[in-house]
C-alpha positions in Angstrom: 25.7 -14.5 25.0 28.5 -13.6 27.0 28.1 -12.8 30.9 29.7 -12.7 34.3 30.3 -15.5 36.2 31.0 -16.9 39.5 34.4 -19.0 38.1 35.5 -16.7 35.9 35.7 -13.8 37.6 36.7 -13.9 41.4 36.3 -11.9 44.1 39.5 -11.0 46.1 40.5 -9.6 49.0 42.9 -6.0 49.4 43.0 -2.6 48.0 40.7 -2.2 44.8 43.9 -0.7 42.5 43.4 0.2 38.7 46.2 -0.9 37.2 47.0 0.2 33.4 46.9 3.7 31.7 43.6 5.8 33.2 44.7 9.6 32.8 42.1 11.4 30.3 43.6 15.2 30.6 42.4 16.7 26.9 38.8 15.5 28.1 38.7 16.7 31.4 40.1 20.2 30.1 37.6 20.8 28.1 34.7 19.7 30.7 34.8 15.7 30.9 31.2 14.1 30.5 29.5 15.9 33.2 30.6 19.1 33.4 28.3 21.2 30.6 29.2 20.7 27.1 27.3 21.5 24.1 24.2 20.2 22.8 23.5 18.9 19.6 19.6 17.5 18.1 21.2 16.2 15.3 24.0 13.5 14.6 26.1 16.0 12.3 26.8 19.6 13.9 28.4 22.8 12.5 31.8 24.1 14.0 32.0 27.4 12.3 31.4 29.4 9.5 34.3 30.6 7.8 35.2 33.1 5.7 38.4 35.0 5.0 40.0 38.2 3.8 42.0 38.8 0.7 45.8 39.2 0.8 46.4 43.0 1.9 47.5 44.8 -1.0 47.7 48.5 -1.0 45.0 50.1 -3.8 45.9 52.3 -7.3 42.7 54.3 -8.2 42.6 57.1 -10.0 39.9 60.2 -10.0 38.5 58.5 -13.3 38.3 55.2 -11.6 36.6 56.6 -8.3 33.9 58.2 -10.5 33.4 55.2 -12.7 33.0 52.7 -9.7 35.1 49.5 -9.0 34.2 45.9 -10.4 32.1 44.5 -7.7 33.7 41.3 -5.6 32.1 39.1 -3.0 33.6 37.1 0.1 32.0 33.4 0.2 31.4 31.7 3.4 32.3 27.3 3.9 31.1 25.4 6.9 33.4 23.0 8.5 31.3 20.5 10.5 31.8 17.8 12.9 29.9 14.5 14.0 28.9 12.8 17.3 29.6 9.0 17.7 28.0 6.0 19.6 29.9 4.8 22.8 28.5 1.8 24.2 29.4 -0.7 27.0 27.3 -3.7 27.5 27.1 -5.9 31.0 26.0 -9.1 32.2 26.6 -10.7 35.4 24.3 -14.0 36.7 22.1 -14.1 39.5 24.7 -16.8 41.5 27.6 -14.3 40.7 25.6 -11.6 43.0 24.9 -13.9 45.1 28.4 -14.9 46.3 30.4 -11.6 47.1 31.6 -13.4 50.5 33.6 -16.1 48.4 37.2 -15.3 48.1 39.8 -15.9 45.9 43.4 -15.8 46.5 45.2 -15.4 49.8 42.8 -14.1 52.2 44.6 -13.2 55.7 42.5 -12.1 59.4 40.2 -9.6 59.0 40.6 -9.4 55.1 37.2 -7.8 53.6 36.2 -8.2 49.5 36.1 -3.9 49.0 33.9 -5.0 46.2 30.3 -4.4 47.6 27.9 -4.9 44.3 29.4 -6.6 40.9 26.7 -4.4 39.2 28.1 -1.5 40.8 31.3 -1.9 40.3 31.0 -2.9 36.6 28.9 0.2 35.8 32.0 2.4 37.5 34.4 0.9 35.4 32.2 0.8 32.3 32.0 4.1 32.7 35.8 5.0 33.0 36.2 2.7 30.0 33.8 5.1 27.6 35.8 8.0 29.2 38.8 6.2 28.3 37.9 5.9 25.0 36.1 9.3 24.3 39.6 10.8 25.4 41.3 8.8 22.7 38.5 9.3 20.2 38.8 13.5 20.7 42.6 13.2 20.6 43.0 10.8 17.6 39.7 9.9 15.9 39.4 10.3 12.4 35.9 11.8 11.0 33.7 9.8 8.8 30.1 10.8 8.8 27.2 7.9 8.6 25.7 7.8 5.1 23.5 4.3 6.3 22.6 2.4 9.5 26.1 -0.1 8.4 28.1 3.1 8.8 29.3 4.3 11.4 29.2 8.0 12.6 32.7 9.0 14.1 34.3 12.0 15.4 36.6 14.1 14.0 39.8 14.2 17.0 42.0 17.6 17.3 44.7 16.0 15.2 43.1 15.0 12.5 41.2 18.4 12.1 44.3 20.8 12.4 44.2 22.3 8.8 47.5 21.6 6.3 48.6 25.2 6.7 48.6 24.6 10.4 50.6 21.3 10.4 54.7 21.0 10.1 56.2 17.8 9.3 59.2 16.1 11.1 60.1 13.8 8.8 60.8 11.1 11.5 63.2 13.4 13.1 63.0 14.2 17.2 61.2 17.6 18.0 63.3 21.0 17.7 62.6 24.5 18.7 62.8 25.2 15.6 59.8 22.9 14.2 57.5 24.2 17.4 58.7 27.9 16.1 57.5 27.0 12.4 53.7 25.6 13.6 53.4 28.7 15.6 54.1 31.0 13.1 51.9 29.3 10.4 49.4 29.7 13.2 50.1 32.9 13.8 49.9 33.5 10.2 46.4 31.9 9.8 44.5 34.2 12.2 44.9 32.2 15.6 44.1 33.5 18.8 45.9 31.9 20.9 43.4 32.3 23.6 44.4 29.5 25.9 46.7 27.4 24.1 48.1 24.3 25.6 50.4 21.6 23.6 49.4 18.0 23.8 52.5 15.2 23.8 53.3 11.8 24.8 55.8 11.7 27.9 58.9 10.8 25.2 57.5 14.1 23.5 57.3 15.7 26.6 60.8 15.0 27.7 62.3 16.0 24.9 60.7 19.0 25.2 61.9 19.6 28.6 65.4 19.2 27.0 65.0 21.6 24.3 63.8 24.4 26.8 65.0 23.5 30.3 67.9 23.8 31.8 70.0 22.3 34.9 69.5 24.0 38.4 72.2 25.2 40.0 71.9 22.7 42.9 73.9 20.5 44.1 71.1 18.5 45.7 68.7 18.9 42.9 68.6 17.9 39.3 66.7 17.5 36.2 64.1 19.9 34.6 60.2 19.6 34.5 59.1 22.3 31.4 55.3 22.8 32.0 55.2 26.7 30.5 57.2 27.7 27.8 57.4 31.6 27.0 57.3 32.2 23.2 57.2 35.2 20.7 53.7 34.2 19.3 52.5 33.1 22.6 52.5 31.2 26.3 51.7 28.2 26.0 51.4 25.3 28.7 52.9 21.5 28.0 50.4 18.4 29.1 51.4 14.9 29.1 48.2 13.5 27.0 49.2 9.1 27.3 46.7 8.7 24.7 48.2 10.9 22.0 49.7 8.8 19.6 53.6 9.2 20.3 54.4 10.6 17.0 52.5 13.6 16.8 52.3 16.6 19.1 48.9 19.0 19.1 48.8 22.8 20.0 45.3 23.0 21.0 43.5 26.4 22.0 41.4 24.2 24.8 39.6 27.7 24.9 37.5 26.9 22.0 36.8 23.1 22.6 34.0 21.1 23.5 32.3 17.8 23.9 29.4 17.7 21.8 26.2 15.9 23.3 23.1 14.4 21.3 20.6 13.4 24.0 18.8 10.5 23.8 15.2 12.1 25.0 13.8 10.9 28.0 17.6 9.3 29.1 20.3 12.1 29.0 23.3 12.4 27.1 25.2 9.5 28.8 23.5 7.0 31.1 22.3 3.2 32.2 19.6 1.1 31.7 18.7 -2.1 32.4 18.3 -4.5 29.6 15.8 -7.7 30.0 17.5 -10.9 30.4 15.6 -14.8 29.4 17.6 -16.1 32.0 19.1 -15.9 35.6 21.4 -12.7 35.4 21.4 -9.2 35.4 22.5 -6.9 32.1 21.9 -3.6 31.1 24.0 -1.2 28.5 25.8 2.3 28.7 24.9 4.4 26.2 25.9 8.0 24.8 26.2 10.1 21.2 29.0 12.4 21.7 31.5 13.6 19.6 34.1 17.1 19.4 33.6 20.7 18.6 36.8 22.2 18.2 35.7 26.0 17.1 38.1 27.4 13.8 40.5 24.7 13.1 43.0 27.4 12.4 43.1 28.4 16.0 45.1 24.5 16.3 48.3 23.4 15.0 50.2 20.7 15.4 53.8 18.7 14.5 53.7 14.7 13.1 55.9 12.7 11.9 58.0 12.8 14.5 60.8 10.0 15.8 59.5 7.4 18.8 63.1 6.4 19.4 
């Protein structure tokens, strides 16, 4: 069994600094882990029900017709449906390891402190800003597969991977134009969307080359460059967000106005929490657990452009 120990993992004096990518924007639009979300009692949870319209067409009855009736039709309803997923960080950390927070590693000048105060404290903080980390990626990319058996596991559908066909335009392994961003906003536009608060989500190469496509060169001679974060367009206003976890080759127009996190309680424990696990030996362990997954309303309010060049 794996744990934390004193040799392994030293304690150091100076500024405790988080090095690596630690940005989760697309969750903490849509509330983060703490701030409301939905509630689900059950693993699996609906999005919508859907139903749609025929094509408008314009009607050719006659007096006869009118008095003999019309053939009787019927609009049929689909659910689209979504599940929650199992995040879960485990830690272990020996007794001696707790004990010796005064040993330093490293270069250790006058007056130098160890801005660690608890190991267990510490490890549950960044435990918890890993399953953050990872529920970010998982709502941005994850690909749904609902558990059929406990060997199977239960994951969440991300944005991408539930913006409908008609929704989606295909690059090609070409760099982004205006006129592919024009072409997923009208198929939006001609699928019903609302475009209530529609944001698009991009890597920072997508992002920049966005900024090209729409920016342009103040006339400054002390200033330079463009920064694009709104762009004005004939279907709608849209803002741009630099998402690091969005895989680079695909950018998502997501109406953040109709997502959620979806949480399935553990009863008696809360959505996402810590407990303390027993331990045969001399350390400490417990486990961070939570069921959460996405809820992303009518798929057709979300479009998005793949296939697109990373060099």
């Amino acid at each position: 069994m794996a744990y934390e120990d004193s040799w392994a993992y030293p304690n150091y004096v100076g500024e405790l600094f988080q090095i690596g990518q630690k940005k989760t924007p697309f969750l903490n639009m849509i509330g983060g882990l703490s701030n409301g979300g939905q509630i689900s009692e059950s693993f699996e949870f609906p999005m919508i029900q859907s139903w749609e319209l025929d094509a408008g067409a314009q009607p050719a009855i006659t007096e006869a017709d009118s008095v003999t009736g019309q053939t009787e039709t019927a609009y049929s309803r689909a659910q689209t449906k979504n599940t929650v997923q199992i995040f879960q960080e485990a830690i272990n950390i020996s007794y001696k390891k707790q004990s010796t927070m005064g040993n330093l590693s490293g270069l250790n000048l006058a007056g130098g402190t160890n801005p660690v105060a608890t190991e267990k404290d510490f490890q549950i903080m960044a435990h918890l800003k890993q399953i953050a980390k990872d529920v970010d990626y998982t709502f941005l990319n994850g690909v749904q597969q609902f558990s059929t058996g406990t060997a199977v596991a239960a994951k969440t559908g991300g944005i991408a991977s539930l913006v409908p066909a008609g929704n989606k335009v295909n690059a090609a392994t070409t760099d982004i134009t205006k006129a592919m961003i024009d072409s997923m906003l009208r198929q939006m536009a001609d699928n019903g969307a609302a475009f209530t608060t529609p944001v698009l989500l991009c890597s920072m190469l997508q992002k920049q080359r966005i900024s090209d496509i729409y920016g342009y060169a103040p006339t400054d001679r002390n200033v330079g460059g463009v920064n694009i974060n709104m762009i004005e367009s004939d279907a709608t206003e849209f803002g741009i967000v630099w998402c690091p976890q969005l895989v680079s080759s695909t950018v998502v127009m997501a109406d953040v106005a109709y997502c959620s996190p979806v949480f399935c309680p553990v009863p008696g424990k809360g959505v996402l929490f810590y407990e303390d696990k027993s331990k045969p030996g001399a350390s400490e362990g417990g486990q961070i657990y939570g069921q959460i997954g996405l809820n992303v309303g009518d798929v057709n309010n979300h479009g998005m452009i793949y296939g697109l060049s990373t060099t």
